[in-house]
Steps between C-alpha positions, in 0.01 A plus 500: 500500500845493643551856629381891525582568092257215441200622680605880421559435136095463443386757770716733251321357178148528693608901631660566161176413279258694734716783525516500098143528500465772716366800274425870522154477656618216781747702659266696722276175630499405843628220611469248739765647715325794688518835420754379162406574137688253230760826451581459875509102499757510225721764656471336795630147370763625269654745791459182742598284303820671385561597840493144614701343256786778569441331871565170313827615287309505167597821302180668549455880551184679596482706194467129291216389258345120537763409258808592643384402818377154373804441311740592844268255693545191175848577557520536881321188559626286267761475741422312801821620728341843394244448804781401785541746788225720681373816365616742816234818380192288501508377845814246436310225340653258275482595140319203403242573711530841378474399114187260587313794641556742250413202221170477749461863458520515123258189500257711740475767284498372178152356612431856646599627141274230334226582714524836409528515143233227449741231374565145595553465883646137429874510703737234444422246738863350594528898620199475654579238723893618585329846576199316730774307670753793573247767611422250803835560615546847438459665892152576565616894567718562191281334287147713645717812583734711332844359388812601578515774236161632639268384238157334593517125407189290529141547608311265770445159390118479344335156636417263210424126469781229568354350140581815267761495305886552577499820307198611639650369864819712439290835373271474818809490725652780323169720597344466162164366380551334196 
């Protein structure tokens, strides 16, 4: 892997084929993100991640389906000097840090949305371990509190054994029992 568009380009494939198999009778089922049926999880991770890659410079607009936000991101990120600078509305990080969270995110929930609709939870595992290693350097209070546009972010960390696996490792952290 030698950059974000290689380890978002299969957390896209893996969020693209789940979200294709979403059907009528799924979109009401909880999920593992409290209080969220699979209608909300999927409103929730186009509008964030629309809204986040309009942070980034991609062409995204809230109003976008997976597509056209998925094609804005292939384009966006195929273009390292895309992620230079800070992103000023989300606390002034830098926008690769930016991009690597909301890949994280996407990643996150496409498990959530696996988990949900009784498909494979399998994630790719080079996004695995990019996501395991960024979220222990994402501050302790943005990343268990709200963020700067007010929206909840992660649960507490759920204990689990040193010997599980990464992915498992990286749900855990993320509040989630896998």
């Amino acid at each position: 892997m030698s950059g974000p568009i290689d380890i978002w380009r299969p957390v896209a494939d893996k969020w693209t084929e789940l979200y294709a198999r979403v059907d009528d009778g799924d979109w009401n089922a909880p999920t593992p993100c409290s209080d969220w049926t699979v209608r909300d999880l999927i409103e929730h991770n186009l509008h964030w991640q629309a809204t986040g890659g309009a942070m980034l410079g991609a062409a995204t607009g809230v109003d976008d389906d997976w597509q056209a936000i998925r094609e804005a991101y292939e384009s966006h990120l195929s273009d390292p000097s895309n992620l230079d600078g800070t992103v000023e509305e989300f606390a002034g990080i830098p926008r690769q840090e930016l991009a690597a969270f909301l890949i994280g995110d996407l990643l996150i929930h496409s498990w959530d949305l696996a988990r949900s609709i009784g498909a494979d939870e399998v994630l790719p595992a080079a996004a695995v371990e990019a996501t395991m290693a960024g979220l222990h350097h994402v501050p302790e209070g943005l990343l268990r509190g709200r963020n700067p546009l007010g929206q909840p972010m992660m649960g507490p960390a759920i204990d689990i054994s040193d010997d599980a696996s990464t992915q498992d490792r990286m749900l855990a952290f993320s509040g989630r029992r896998a």
